[in-house]
C-alpha positions as CSV (number, residue, x, y, z in Angstrom):
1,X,0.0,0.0,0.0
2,X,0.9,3.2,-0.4
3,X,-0.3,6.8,1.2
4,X,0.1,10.3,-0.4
5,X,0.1,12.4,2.6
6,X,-0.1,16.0,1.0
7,X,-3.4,14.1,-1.5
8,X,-4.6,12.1,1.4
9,X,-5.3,9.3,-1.3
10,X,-4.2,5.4,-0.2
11,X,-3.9,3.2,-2.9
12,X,-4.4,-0.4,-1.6
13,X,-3.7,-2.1,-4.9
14,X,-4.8,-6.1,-4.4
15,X,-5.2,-5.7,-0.7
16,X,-8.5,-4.6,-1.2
17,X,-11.5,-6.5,-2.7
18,X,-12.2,-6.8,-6.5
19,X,-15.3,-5.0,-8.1
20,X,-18.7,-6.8,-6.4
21,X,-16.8,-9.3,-3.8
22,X,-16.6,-8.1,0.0
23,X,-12.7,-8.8,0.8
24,X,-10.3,-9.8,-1.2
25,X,-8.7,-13.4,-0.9
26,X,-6.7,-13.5,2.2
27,X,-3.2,-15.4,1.6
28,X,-3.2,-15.0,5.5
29,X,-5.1,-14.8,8.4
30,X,-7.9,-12.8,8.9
31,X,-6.3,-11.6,12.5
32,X,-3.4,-10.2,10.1
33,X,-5.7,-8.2,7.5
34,X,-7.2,-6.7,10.4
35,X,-4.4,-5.4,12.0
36,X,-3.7,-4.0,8.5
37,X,-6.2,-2.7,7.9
38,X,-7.0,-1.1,11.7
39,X,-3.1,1.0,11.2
40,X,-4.6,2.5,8.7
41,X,-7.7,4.2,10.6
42,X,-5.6,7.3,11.8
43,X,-4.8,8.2,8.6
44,X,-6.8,11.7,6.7
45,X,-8.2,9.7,3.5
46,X,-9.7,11.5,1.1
47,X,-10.2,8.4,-1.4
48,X,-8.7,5.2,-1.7
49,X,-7.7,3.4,-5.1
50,X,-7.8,-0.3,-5.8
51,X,-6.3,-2.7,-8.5
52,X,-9.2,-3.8,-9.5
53,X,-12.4,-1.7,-8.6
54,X,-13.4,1.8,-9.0
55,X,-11.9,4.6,-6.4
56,X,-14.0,5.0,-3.4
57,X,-14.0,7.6,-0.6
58,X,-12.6,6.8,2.9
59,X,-15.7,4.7,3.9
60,X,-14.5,1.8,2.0
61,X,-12.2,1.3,4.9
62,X,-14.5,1.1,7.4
63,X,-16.8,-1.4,4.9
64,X,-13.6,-3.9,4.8
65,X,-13.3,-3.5,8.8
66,X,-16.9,-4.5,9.1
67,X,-16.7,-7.3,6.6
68,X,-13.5,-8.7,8.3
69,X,-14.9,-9.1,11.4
70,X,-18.0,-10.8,10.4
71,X,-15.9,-13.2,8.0
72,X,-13.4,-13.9,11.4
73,X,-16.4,-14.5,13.7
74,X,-18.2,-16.7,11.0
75,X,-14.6,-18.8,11.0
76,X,-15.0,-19.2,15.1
């Protein structure tokens, strides 16, 4: 990943999910997305850009949070 600090724009490439799936496919656990994914939280983001899905504002963050957890408590 990598953040433009004077844009406030993250580009995620494959780390996040394609176009119409919820999270990408995790080569590791889902406790390791998340902690990923949770460093990111205290950053300004303005939009985020992906590999392989249209940009989205900084609420797609907070979407892959939520799906992460569910997807980790559905694997308990």
């Amino acid at each position: 990943m990598v953040y433009h600090k004077t844009l406030h724009i993250l580009f995620m490439g494959d780390v996040a999910a394609d176009e119409g799936r919820d999270l990408p496919e995790l080569a590791g656990s889902v406790d390791s997305y998340l902690a990923t994914l949770k460093k990111l939280e205290g950053l300004r983001i303005k939009q985020i850009l992906c590999s392989h899905r249209d940009p989205e504002d900084a609420n797609y963050l907070n979407i892959l949070v939520e799906n992460a957890y569910i997807l980790r408590k559905n694997c308990q």
